[in-house]
Chimera marker file (.cmm) of the C-alpha trace (Angstrom):
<marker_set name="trace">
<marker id="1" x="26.099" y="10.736" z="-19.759" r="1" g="1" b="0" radius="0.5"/>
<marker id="2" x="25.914" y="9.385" z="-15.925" r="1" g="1" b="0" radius="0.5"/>
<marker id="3" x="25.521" y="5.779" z="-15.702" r="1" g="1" b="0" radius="0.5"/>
<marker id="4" x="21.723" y="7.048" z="-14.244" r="1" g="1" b="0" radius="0.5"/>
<marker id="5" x="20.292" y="9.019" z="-16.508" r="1" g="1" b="0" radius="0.5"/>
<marker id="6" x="17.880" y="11.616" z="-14.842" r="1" g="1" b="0" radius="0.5"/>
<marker id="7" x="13.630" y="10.327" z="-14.595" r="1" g="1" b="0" radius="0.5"/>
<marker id="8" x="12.410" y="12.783" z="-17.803" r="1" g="1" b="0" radius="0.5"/>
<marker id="9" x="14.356" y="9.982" z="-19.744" r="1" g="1" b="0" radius="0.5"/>
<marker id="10" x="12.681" y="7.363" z="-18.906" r="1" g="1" b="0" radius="0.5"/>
<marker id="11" x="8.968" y="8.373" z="-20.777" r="1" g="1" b="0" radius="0.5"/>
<marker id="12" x="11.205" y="9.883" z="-23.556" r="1" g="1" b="0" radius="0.5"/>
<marker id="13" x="13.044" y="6.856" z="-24.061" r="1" g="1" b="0" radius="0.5"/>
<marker id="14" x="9.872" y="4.948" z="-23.706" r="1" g="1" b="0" radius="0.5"/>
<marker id="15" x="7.720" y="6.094" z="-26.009" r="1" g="1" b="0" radius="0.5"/>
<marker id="16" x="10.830" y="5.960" z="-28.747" r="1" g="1" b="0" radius="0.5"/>
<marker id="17" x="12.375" y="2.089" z="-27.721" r="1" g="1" b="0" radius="0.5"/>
<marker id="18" x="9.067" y="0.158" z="-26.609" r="1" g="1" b="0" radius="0.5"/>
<marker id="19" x="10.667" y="-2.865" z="-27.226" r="1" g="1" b="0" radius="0.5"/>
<marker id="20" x="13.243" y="-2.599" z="-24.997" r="1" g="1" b="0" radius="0.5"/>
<marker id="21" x="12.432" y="-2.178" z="-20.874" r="1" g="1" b="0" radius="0.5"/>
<marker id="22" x="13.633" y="0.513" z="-18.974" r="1" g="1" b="0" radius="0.5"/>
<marker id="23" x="15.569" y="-1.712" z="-16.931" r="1" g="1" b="0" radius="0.5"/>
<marker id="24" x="17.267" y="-3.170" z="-19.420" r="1" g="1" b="0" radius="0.5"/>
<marker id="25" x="18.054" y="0.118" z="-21.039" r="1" g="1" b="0" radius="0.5"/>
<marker id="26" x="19.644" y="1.317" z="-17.841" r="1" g="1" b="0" radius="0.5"/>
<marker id="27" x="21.605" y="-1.803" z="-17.474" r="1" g="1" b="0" radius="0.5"/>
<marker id="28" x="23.282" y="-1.015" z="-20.864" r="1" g="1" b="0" radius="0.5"/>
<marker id="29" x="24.139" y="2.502" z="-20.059" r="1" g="1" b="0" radius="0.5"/>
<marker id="30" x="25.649" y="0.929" z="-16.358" r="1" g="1" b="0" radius="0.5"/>
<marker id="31" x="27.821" y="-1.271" z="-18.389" r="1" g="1" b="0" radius="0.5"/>
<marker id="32" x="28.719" y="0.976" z="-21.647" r="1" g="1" b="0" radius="0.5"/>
<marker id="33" x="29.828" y="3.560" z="-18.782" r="1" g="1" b="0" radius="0.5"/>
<marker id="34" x="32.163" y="1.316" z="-16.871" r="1" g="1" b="0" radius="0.5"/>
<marker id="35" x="33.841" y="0.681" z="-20.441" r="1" g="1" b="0" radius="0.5"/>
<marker id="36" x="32.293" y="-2.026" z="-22.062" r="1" g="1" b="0" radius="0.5"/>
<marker id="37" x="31.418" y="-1.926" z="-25.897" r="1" g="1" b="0" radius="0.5"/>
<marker id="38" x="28.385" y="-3.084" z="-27.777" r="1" g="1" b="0" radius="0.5"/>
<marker id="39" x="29.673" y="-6.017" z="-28.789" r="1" g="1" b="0" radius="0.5"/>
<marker id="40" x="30.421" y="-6.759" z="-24.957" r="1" g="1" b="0" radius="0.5"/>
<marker id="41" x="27.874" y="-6.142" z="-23.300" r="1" g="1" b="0" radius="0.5"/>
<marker id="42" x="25.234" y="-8.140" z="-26.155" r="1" g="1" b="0" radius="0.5"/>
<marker id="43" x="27.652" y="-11.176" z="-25.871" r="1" g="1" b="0" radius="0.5"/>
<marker id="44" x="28.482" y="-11.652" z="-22.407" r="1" g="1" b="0" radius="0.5"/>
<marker id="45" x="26.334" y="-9.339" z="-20.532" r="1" g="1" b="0" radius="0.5"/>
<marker id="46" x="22.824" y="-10.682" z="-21.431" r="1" g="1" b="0" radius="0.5"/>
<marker id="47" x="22.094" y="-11.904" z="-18.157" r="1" g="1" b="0" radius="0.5"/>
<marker id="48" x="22.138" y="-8.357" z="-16.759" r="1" g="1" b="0" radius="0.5"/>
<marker id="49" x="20.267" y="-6.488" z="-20.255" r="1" g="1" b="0" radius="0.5"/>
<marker id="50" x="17.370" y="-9.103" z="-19.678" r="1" g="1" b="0" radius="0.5"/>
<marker id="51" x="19.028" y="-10.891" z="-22.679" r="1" g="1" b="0" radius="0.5"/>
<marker id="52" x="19.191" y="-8.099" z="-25.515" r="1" g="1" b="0" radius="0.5"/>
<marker id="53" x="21.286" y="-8.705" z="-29.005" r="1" g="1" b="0" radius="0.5"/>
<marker id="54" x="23.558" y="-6.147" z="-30.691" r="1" g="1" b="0" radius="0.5"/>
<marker id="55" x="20.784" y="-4.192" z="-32.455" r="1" g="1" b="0" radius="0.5"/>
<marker id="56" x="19.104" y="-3.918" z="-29.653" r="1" g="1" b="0" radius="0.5"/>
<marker id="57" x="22.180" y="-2.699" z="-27.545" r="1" g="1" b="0" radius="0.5"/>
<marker id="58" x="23.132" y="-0.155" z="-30.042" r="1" g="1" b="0" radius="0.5"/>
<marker id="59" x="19.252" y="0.988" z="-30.596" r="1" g="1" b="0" radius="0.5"/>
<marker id="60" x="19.608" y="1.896" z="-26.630" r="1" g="1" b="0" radius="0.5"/>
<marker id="61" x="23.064" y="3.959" z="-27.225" r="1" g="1" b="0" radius="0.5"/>
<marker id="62" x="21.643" y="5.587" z="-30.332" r="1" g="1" b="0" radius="0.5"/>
<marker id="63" x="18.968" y="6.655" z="-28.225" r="1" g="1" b="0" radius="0.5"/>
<marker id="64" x="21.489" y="7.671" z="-25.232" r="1" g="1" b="0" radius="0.5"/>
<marker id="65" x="23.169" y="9.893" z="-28.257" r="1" g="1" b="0" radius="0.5"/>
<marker id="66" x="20.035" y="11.693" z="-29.529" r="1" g="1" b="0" radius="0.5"/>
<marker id="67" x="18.631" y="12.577" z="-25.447" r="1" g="1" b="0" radius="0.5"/>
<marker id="68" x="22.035" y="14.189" z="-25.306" r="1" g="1" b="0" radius="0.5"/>
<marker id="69" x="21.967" y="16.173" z="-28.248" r="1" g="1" b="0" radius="0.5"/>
<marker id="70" x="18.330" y="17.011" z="-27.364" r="1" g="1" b="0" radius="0.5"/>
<marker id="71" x="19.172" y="18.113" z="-24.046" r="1" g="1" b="0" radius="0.5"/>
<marker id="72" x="22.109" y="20.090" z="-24.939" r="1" g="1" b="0" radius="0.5"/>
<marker id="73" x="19.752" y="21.894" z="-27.450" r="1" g="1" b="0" radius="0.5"/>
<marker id="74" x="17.694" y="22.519" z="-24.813" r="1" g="1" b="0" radius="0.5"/>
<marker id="75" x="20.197" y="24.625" z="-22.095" r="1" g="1" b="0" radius="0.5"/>
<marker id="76" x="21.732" y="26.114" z="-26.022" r="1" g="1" b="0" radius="0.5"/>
<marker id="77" x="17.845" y="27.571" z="-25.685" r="1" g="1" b="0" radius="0.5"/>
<marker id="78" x="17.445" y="28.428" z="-22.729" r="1" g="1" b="0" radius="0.5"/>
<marker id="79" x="20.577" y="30.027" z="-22.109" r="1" g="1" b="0" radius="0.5"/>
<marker id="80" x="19.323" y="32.570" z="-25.282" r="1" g="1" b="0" radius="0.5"/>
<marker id="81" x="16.174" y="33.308" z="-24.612" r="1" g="1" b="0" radius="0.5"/>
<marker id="82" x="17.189" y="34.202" z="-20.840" r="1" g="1" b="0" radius="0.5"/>
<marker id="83" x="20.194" y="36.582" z="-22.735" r="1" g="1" b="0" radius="0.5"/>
<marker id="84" x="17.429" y="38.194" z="-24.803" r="1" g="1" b="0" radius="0.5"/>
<marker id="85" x="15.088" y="38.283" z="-21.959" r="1" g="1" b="0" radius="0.5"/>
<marker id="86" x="17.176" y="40.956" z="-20.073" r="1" g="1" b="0" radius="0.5"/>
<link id1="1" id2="2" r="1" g="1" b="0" radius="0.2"/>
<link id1="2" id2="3" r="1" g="1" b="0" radius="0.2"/>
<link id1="3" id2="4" r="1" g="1" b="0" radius="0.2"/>
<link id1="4" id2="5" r="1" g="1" b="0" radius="0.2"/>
<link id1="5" id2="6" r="1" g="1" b="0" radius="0.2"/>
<link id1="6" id2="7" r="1" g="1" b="0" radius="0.2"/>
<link id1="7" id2="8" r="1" g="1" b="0" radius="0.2"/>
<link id1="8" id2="9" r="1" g="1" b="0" radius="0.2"/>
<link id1="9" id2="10" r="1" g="1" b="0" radius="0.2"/>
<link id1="10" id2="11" r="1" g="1" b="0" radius="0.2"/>
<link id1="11" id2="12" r="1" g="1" b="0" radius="0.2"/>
<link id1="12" id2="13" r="1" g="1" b="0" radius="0.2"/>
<link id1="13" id2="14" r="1" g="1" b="0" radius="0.2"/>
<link id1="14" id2="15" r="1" g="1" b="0" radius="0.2"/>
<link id1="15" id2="16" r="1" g="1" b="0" radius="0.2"/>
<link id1="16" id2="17" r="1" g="1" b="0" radius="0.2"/>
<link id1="17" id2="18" r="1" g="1" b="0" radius="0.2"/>
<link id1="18" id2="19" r="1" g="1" b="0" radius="0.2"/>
<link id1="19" id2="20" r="1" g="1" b="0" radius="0.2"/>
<link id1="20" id2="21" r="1" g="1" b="0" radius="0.2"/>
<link id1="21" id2="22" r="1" g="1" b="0" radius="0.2"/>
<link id1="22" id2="23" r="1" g="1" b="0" radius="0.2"/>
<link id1="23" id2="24" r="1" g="1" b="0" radius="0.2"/>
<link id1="24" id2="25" r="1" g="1" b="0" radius="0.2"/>
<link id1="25" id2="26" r="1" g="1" b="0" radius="0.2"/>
<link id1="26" id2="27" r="1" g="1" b="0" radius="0.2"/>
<link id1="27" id2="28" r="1" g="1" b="0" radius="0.2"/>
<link id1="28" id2="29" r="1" g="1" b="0" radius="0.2"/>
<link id1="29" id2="30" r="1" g="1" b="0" radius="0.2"/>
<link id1="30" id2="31" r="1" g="1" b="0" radius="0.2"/>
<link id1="31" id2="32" r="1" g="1" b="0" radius="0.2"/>
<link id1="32" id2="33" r="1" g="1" b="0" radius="0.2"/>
<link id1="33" id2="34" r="1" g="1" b="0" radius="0.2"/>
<link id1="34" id2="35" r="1" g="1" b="0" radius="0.2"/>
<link id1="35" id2="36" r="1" g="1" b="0" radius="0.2"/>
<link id1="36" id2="37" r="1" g="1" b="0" radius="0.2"/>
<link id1="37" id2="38" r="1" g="1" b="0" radius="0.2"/>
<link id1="38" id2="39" r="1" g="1" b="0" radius="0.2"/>
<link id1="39" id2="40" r="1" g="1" b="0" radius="0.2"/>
<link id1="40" id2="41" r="1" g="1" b="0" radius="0.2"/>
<link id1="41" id2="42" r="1" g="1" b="0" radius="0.2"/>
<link id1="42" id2="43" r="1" g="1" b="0" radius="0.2"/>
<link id1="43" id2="44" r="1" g="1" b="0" radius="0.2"/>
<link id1="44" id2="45" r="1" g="1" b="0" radius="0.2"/>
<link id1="45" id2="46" r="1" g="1" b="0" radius="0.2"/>
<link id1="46" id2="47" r="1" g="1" b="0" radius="0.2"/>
<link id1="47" id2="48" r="1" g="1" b="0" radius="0.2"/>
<link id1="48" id2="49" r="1" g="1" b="0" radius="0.2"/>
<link id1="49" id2="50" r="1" g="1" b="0" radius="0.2"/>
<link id1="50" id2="51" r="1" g="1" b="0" radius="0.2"/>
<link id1="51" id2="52" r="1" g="1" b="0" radius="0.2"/>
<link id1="52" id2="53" r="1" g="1" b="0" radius="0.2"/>
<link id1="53" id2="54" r="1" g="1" b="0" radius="0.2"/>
<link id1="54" id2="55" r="1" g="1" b="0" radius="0.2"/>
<link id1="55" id2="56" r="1" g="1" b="0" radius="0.2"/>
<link id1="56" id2="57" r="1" g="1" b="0" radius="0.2"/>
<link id1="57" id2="58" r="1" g="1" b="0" radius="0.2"/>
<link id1="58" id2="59" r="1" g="1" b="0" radius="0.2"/>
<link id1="59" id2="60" r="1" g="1" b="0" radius="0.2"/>
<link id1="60" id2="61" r="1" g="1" b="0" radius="0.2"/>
<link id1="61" id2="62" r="1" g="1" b="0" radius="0.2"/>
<link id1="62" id2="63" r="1" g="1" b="0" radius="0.2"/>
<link id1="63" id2="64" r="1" g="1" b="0" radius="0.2"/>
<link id1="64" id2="65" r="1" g="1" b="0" radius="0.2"/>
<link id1="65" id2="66" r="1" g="1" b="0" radius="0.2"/>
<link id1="66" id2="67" r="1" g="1" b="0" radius="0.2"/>
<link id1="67" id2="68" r="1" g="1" b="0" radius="0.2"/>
<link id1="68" id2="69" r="1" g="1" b="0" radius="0.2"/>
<link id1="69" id2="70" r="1" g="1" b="0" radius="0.2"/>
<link id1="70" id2="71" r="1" g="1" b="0" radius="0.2"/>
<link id1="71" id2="72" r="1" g="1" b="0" radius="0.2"/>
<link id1="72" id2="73" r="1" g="1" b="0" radius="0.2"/>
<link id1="73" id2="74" r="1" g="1" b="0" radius="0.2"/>
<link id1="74" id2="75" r="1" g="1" b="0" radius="0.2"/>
<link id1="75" id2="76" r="1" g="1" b="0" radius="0.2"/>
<link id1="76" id2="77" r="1" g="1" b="0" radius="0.2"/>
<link id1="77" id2="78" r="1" g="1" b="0" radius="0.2"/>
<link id1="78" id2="79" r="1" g="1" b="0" radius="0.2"/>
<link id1="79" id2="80" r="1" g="1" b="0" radius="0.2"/>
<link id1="80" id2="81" r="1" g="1" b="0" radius="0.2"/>
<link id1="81" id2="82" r="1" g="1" b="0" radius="0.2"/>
<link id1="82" id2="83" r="1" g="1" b="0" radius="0.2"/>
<link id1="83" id2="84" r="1" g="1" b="0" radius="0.2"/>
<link id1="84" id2="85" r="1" g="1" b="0" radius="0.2"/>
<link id1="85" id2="86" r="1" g="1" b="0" radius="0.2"/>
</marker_set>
């Protein structure tokens, strides 16, 4: 995933992590996608997560995982119905 992910995650990631803000969320994704770990990022990164622990770290990449598979399930449907459309 891009270090930005695109504005329908933001409600969708939302409404399933309320504890964690937005802008902390995409502060986690900045750093896991320049290369830092968890473990990283929750120990020496808190200033720019707006001070999240490990769980909560890894609760935002779980989430990062599941809007990927969801998404790629999504094109895996639309690419069939458009085949069975024609």
């Amino acid at each position: 995933m891009s270090p930005s992910p695109p504005s329908a995650f933001d409600p969708w990631f939302q409404a399933r992590c309320p504890d964690v803000t937005l802008e902390s969320a995409r502060a986690v994704l900045e750093l896991v996608a320049e290369g830092a770990t968890a473990a990283f990022v929750a120990r020496y990164r808190r200033d720019r997560t707006g001070n999240l622990g490990e769980p909560a770290v890894r609760k935002v990449l779980r989430a990062r995982d599941q809007w990927e598979r969801l998404v790629g399930r999504q094109a895996i449907i639309l690419e069939s119905i458009e085949r069975h459309a024609t």
